[in-house]
C-alpha positions, -999 to 999 in steps of 0.1 A, spaced: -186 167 -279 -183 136 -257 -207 130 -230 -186 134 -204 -170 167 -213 -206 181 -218 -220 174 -187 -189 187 -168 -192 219 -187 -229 220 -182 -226 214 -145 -201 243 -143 -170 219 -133 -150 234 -166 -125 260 -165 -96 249 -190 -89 219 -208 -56 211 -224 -61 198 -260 -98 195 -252 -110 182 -288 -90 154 -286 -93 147 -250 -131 145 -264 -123 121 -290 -101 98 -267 -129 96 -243 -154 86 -268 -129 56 -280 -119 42 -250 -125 44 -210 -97 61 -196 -81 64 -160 -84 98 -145 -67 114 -115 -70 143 -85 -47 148 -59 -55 155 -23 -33 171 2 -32 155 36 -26 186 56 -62 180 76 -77 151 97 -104 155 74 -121 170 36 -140 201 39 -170 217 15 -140 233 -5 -129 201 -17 -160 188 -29 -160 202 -61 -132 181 -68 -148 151 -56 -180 157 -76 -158 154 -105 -140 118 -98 -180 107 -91 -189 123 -127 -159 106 -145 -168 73 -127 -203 79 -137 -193 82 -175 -176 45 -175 -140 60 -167 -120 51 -136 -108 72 -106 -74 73 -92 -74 93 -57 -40 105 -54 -39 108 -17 -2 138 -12 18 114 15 46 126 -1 41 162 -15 19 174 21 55 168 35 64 198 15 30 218 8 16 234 -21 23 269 -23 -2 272 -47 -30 300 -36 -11 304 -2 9 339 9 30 315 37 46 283 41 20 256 51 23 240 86 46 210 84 27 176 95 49 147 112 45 109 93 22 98 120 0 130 117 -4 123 77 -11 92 78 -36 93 99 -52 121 80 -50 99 52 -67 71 64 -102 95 75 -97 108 44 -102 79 22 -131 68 43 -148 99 24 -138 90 -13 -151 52 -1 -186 68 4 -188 93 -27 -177 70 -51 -190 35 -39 -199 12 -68 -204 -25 -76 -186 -23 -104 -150 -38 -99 -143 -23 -130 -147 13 -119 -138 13 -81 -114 40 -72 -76 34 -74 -62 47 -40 -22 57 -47 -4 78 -20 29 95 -37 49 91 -9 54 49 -24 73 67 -54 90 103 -39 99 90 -6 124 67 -30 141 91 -51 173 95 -53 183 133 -58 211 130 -83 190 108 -106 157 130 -99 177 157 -109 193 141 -140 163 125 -154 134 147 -145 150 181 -136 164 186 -169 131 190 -181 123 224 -161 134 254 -166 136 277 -138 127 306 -159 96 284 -165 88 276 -131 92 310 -123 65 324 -142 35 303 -125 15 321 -107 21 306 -73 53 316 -77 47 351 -90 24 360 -61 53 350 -36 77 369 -51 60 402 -61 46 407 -28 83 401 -13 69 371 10 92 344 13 92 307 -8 115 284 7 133 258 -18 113 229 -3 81 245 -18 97 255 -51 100 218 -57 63 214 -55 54 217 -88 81 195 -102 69 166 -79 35 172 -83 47 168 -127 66 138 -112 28 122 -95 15 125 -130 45 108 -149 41 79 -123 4 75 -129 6 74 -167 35 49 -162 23 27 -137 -16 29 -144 -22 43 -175 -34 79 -164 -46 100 -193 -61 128 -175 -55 147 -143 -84 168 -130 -79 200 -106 -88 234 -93 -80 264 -117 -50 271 -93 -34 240 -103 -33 247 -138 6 259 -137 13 226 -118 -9 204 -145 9 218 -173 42 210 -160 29 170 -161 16 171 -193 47 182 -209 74 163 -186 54 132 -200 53 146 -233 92 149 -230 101 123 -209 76 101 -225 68 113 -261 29 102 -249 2 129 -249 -19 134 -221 -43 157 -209 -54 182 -175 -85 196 -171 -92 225 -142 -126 241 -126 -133 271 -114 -125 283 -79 -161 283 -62 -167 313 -43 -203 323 -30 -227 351 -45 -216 366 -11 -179 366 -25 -169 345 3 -149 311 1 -167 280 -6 -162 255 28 -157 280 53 -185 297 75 -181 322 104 -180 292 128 -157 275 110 -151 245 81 -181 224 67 -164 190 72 -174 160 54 -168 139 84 -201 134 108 -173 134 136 -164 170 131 -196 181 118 -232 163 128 -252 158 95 -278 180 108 -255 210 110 -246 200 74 -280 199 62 -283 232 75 -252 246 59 -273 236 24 -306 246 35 -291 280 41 -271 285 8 -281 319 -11 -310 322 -31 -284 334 -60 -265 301 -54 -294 272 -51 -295 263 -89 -261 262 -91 -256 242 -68 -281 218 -77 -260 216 -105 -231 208 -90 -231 190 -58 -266 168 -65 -267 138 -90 -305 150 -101 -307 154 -140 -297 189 -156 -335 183 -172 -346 178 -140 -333 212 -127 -344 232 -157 -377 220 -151 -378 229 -113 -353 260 -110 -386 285 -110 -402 265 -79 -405 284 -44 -365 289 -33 -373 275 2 -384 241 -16 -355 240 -38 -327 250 -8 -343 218 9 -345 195 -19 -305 207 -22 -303 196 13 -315 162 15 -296 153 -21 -262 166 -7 -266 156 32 -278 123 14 -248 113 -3 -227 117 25 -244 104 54 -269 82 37 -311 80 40 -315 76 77 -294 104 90 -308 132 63 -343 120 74 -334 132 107 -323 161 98 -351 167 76 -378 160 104 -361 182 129 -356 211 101 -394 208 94 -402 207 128 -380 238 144 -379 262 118 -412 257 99 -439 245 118 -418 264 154 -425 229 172 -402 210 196 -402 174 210 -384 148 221 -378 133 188 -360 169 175 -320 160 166 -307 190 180 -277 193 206 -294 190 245 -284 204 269 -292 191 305 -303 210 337 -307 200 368 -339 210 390 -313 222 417 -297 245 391 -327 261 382 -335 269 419 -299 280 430 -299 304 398 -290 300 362 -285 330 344 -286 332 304 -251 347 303 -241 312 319 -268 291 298 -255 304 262 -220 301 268 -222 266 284 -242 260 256 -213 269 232 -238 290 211 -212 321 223 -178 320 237 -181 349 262 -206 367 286 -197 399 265 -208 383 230 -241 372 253 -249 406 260 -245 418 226 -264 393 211 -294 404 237 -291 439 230 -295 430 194 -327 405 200 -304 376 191 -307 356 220 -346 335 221 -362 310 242 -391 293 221 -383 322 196 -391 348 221 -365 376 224 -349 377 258 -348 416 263 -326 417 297 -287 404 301 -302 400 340 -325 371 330 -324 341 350 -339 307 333 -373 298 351 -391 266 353 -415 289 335 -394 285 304 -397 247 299 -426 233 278 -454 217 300 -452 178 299 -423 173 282 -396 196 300 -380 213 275 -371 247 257 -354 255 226 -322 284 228 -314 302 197 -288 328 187 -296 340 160 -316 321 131 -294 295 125 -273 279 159 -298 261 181 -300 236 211 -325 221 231 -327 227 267 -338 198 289 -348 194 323 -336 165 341 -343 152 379 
């Protein structure tokens, strides 16, 4: 089997593979171009996409070439793919500016010095904001049928659960067939590469080139990544894991890592670090806590670089093993005023101002449950006002926790 194709399997990317023995002997003759699409319906990438992205660094890694298909075209329409309702329609302005932070985190994943293997950044809407309908219709619709189209799964779901699909979405997959035709046309494309939802939509390129075409190319899918928990990969109860220090500070990322389920961490290892499979065999019976932080600094790493996960690393060690806080703690502060403290600060006021909770209600709760800590001490009474008791002799400051994972540093000021 090529090397390639075994390390993808062996990392857990596969899922299907369309003519896969001689996508294997293709790969071993020659270095080919490879593609993923990204919709543009978000200023920015989350966790959920970084499967995807893993892949295009794999395929680069190999000797092959990415091509980021970036949906300028097709996220004015939306993927009904996986969805029970019509996706929110973005203006130009709005997609391209998502496309623009978006590329910035392709530039970072799959940085190299090799001219040779640098990612090829397309956006569809160069090719499908052109088309005439009459001679789309002529030369490329005549290749669907709709008794095909109506048999993929995104379309299925729609249907049987009587929820509507507007004709704008049903054209989708014939564009997104359309993408791959363009690609293998204009820069020799061989393979596209996307999530086991897309496999309906893949299919539909491979054989419109085959038709249109007479070449033979090939798709590839991976598994949808849900956690041992049986939640979605990306999401957490406070909201998306963006790739983007911006939207998400590379210490809160770290800790999204660090915290990953004991059933998950070698898994992971597998797929979101570049360490060796070797390497992981060897290591995947070590202490869990060592391995969700050695899953930590490789992921926050190749995002946001040495200096940042160092941080992070530092103020991990420091809060939540060896319970210490300083100055030098990358946390979110919070400043107080002397006067504050003397005209009356209650912890229903702190913790919401401190966006750890949204209400006074949620405050209260938390307390009752022993979820709201100063210096990891339980505050028992929803009447507790903050005291210049609470701060740290010498250097003025307190740690406030809800729960074991959302912290910020309190600091006194004047």
């Amino acid at each position: 089997m090529n090397k390639f194709l075994k390390e993808f399997k062996d990392r857990g990317f596969f899922y299907q593979c369309t003519g896969e023995d001689e996508l294997s002997k293709l790969l071993d003759k020659e270095k080919i171009n490879g593609y993923i699409g990204f919709d543009c319906t978000a200023e920015c990438l989350h966790v959920g996409s970084l499967l995807q992205i893993m892949c295009l660094r794999l395929l680069q890694k190999h000797g092959h070439r990415p091509i980021v298909l970036l949906g300028g075209g097709t996220t004015r329409i939306g993927d009904p793919s996986g969805k029970e309702e019509t996706r929110k329609i973005l203006t130009a302005k709005q997609i391209e500016n998502n496309i623009k932070n978006i590329e910035k985190v392709f530039k970072i994943f799959l940085k190299t010095s090799n001219p040779k293997l640098k990612p090829i950044f397309v956006n569809n809407y160069k090719w499908l904001g052109k088309l005439n309908y009459i001679n789309f219709l002529r030369e490329i619709g005549k290749h669907f049928t709709i008794n095909k189209m109506l048999s993929f799964e995104s379309v299925k779901l729609r249907l049987d659960r009587e929820q509507s699909l507007s004709y704008m979405e049903f054209n989708y997959m014939i564009l997104q067939a359309y993408d791959f035709l363009e690609l293998n046309k204009n820069k020799n494309c061989m393979l596209q590469i996307g999530g086991s939802d897309q496999w309906g939509n893949i299919i539909n390129g491979v054989e419109l080139i085959k038709r249109h075409s007479n070449k033979h190319v090939y798709g590839l899918t991976t598994p949808l990544i849900t956690l041992a928990s049986g939640t979605k990969m990306g999401k957490t109860e406070k909201g998306a894991i963006w790739l983007d220090k911006k939207l998400l500070s590379p210490f809160n990322y770290f800790q999204f890592w660090r915290n990953t389920d004991d059933r998950d961490v070698v898994k992971f290892l597998k797929m979101f670090t570049d360490l060796k499979l070797s390497e992981i065999e060897k290591i995947k019976g070590d202490n869990i806590n060592d391995l969700k932080m050695l899953l930590a600094k490789h992921a926050t790493e190749m995002l946001h670089g040495n200096h940042e996960t160092l941080k992070a690393y530092k103020t991990t060690v420091s809060v939540f093993i060896k319970k210490e806080i300083n100055n030098q703690i990358d946390l979110p502060v919070i400043k107080l005023k002397r006067k504050e403290i003397k005209d009356g600060l209650s912890i229903l006021d702190l913790v919401t101002r401190a966006k750890l909770l949204k209400s006074k209600s949620e405050v209260r709760r938390a307390i009752k449950d022993k979820g709201i800590k100063i210096d990891d001490s339980p505050i028992e009474n929803d009447d507790y006002f903050i005291s210049m008791s609470d701060f740290k002799e010498n250097i003025n400051l307190f740690k406030l926790s809800h729960g074991k994972k959302n912290h910020v540093i309190i600091k006194l000021i004047n």
